[in-house]
N, C-alpha and C positions, 0 to 999 in steps of 0.2 A: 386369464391372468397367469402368469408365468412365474415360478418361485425358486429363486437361488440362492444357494450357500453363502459362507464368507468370503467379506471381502477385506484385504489389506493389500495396497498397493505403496511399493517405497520410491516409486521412480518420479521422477522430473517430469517425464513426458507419460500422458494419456497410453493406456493398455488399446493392443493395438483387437477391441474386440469388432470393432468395424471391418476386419478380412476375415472375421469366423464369417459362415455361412449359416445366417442364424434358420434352422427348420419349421421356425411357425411361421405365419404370414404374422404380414405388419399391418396394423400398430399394435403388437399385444404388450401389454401395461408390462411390470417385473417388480417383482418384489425383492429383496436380499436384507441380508444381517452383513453390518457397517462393523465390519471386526477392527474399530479403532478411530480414534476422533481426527479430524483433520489439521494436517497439518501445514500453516502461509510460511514460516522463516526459519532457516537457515538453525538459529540458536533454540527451534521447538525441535528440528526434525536433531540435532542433536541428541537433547534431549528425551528422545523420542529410541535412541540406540537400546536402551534396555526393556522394551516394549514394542507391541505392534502399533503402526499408524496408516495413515492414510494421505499421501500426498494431494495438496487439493486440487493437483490434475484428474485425479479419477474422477472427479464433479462431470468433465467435460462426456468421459466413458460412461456416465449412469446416465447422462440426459440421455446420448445416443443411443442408448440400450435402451430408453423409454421407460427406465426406473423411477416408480410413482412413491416409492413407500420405504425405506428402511428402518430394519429396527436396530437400536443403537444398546439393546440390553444385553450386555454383554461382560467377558472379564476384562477385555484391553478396553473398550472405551475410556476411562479412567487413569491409562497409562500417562499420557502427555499432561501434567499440571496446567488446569485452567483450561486444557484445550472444548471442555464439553458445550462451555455457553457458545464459542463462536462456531462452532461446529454446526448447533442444532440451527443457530443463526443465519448461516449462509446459506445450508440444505433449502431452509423455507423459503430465504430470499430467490432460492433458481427454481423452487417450485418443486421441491422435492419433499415430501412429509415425512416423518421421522414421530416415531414412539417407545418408551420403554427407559430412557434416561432423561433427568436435566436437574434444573437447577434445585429444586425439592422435588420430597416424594409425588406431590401436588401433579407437579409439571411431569415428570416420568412415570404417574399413572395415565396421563390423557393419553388418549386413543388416535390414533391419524385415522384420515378419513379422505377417500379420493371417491369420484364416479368417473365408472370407466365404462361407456359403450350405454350409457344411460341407468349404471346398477350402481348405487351406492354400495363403497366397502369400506367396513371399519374393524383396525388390525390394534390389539392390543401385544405389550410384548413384555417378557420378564426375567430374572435373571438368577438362578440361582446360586445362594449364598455358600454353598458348599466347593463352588469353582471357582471361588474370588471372585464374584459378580459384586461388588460392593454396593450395598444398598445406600439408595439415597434415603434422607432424616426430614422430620417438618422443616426443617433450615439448611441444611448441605444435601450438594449433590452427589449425584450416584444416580441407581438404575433402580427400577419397580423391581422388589425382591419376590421372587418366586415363594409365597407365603401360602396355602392353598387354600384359606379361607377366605384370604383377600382377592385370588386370584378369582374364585368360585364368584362370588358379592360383586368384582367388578363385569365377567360375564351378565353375568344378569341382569346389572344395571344397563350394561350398553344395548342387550337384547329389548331392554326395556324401552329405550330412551329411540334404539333406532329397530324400530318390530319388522322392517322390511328387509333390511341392511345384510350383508353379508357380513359375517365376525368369524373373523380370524385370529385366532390365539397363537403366540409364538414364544415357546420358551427356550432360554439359551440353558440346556441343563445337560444329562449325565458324565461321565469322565471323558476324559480324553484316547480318540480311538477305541473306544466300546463298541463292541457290533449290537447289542442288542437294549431295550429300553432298560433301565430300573424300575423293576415290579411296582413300586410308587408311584411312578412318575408313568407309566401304562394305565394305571387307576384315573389317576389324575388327569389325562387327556380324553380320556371316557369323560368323567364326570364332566368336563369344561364341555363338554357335546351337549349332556344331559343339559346341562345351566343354560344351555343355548347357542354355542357354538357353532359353527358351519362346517369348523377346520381346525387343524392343531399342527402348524410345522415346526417341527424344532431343528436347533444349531447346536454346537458346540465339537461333535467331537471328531471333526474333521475329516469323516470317511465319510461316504453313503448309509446309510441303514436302512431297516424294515417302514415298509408303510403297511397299515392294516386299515380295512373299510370299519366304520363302527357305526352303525343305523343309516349307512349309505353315506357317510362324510369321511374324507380323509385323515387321517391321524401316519402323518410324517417322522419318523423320530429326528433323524439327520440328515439333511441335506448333503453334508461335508463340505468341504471348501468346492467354495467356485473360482475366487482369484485370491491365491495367496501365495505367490513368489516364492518358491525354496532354495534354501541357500543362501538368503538376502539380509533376513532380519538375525538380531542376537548377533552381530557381527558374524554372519554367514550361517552360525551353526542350527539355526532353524530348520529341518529336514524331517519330513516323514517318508512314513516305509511306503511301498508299493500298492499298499490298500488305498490310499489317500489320494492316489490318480487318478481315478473315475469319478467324475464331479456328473450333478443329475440338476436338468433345468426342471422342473413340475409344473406341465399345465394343468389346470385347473377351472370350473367353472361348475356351480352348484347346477347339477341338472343335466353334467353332461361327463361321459368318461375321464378318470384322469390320463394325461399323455405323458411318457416319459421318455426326456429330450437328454440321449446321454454324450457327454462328451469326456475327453480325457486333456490332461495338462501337461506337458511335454517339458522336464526340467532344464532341458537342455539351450531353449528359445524363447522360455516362459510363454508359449502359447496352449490355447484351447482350441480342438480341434475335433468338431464333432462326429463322430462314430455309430449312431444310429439312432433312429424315433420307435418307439412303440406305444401301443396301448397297453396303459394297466393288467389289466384281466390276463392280456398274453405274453407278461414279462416274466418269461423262466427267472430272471434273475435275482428282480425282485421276488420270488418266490423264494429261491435259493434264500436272502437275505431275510426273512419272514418267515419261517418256519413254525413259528409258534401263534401264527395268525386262526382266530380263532378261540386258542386256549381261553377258557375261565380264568378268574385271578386267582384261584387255587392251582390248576393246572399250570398254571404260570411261575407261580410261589415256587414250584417243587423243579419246574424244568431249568430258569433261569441259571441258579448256583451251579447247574454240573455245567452249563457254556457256554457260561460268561466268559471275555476275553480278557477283561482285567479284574484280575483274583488278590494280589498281595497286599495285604495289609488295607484292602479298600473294605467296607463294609456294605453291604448288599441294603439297600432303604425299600421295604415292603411293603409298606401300608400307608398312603400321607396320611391317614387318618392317626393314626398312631405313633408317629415321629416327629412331634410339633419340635422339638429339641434342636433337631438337627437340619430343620426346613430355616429353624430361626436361627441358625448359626453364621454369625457375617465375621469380616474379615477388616474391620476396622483401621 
């Protein structure tokens, strides 16, 4: 299985990733975070100008890519009024699963579920309240809120429910451009292991980050973007700095190393163009990016604050066990 960053595409026409030179053999499955609901007419993608979306040509780009699964727990899902019901609508209608938002909490806790190569896998996904992830309510939509106790309860049950399954946990959480996890949210991808987990990739903050092994399972922080146009959206002014270039595909498969597929995004042509494969174990760089791989949550507690990348006025979240306050903070 193969796992990519965000996606927001604003064009007309299908992203041209049919002339990347994809480095794994085919047919390998892909997974990504749907950074934004889709958009069919003219007066959405308007209104769609002070938000990110998705034109519903990239449908055409995710089947091609052999995209089985994305998660839709995110802050822009929500952007486009109304767009989330025909969104998760059309995904399923092309065969594409989708988890983490819909119409109640109900619907944006259920799990997607694909078998790929004869393995069943089941991906849960969630969103934190503190990024504007807007939670869905027993009646309105929005996304499965990154709650840790609900999150802990709904592993379990799926481990429960599916004992053979591969379960993948995927939360859209820390700030934006952070190189390294919140000491919370490090805890918390542990424990989702402990409840049963296989895997933990996260989204959100748009660069690469650390992956660390925890009982021989992957725990991913960021992916970073994989396709998101700069210079497009916000009437143009959407831009990231030079960190935010290096996009990471993650193969993956329980039982066997993970591979990491790196490519870069070229603002100038909005293409992806891949620049090298390696294995896990002998990626200096992800080493460089995971320094703290290893540390205990204490050890962690004390090294985090001296470098962190985003210090001002953010508050450092340490304990999920201990911050029920601000895990439940939504954005109504």
């Amino acid at each position: 299985m193969i796992f990519v960053g965000d996606i927001a595409h604003p064009f007309a026409q299908a992203p041209a990733w049919g002339h990347t030179v994809w480095p794994w053999s085919a047919p390998q499955a892909m997974v990504a975070n749907l950074e934004g609901a889709l958009v069919f007419e003219n007066d959405q993608a308007d209104t769609a100008q002070q938000g990110l979306f998705n034109h519903f040509s990239i449908i055409d780009a995710l089947l091609a890519a052999n995209v089985r699964v994305v998660s839709l727990a995110n802050n822009h899902i929500m952007d486009v009024p109304g767009a989330l019901a025909a969104t998760c609508a059309k995904l399923r209608e092309r065969g594409i699963g989708c988890t983490g938002a819909g119409a109640t909490l109900q619907d944006a806790s259920a799990p997607a579920q694909v078998c790929e190569l004869g393995k069943q896998w089941v991906f849960l996904a969630v969103g934190w309240g503190t990024v504007q992830c807007r939670p869905a309510g027993r009646e309105t939509a929005g996304v499965q809120p990154l709650e840790p106790a609900q999150l802990l309860s709904s592993v379990e049950r799926c481990r429960t429910e599916f004992p053979d399954a591969v379960l993948v946990v995927m939360p859209h959480w820390n700030y934006e451009l952070e190189l390294y996890p919140q000491p919370a949210h490090r805890q918390l991808a542990m424990a989702a292991i402990d409840a049963g987990a296989d895997g933990v990739i996260g989204h959100h903050p748009h660069r690469v980050g650390g992956i660390e092994m925890y009982r021989g399972r992957p725990i991913a922080y960021s992916l970073g973007n994989w396709w998101m146009p700069q210079g497009v959206y916000f009437g143009g002014s959407l831009r990231f700095g030079d960190e935010t270039l290096l996009q990471l595909a993650l193969e993956w498969t329980p039982g066997s190393e993970p591979v990491c597929h790196w490519f870069e995004y070229h603002r100038e042509d909005h293409h992806l163009h891949h620049v090298g494969s390696e294995v896990f174990a002998e990626s200096s760089h992800l080493r460089q990016l995971t320094p703290f791989a290893g540390m205990s949550h204490k050890e962690y507690l004390q090294w985090f604050p001296a470098h962190r990348v985003k210090r001002k006025a953010l508050p450092v979240y340490r304990d999920y066990r201990h911050d029920p306050a601000r895990y439940l903070r939504t954005f109504r």
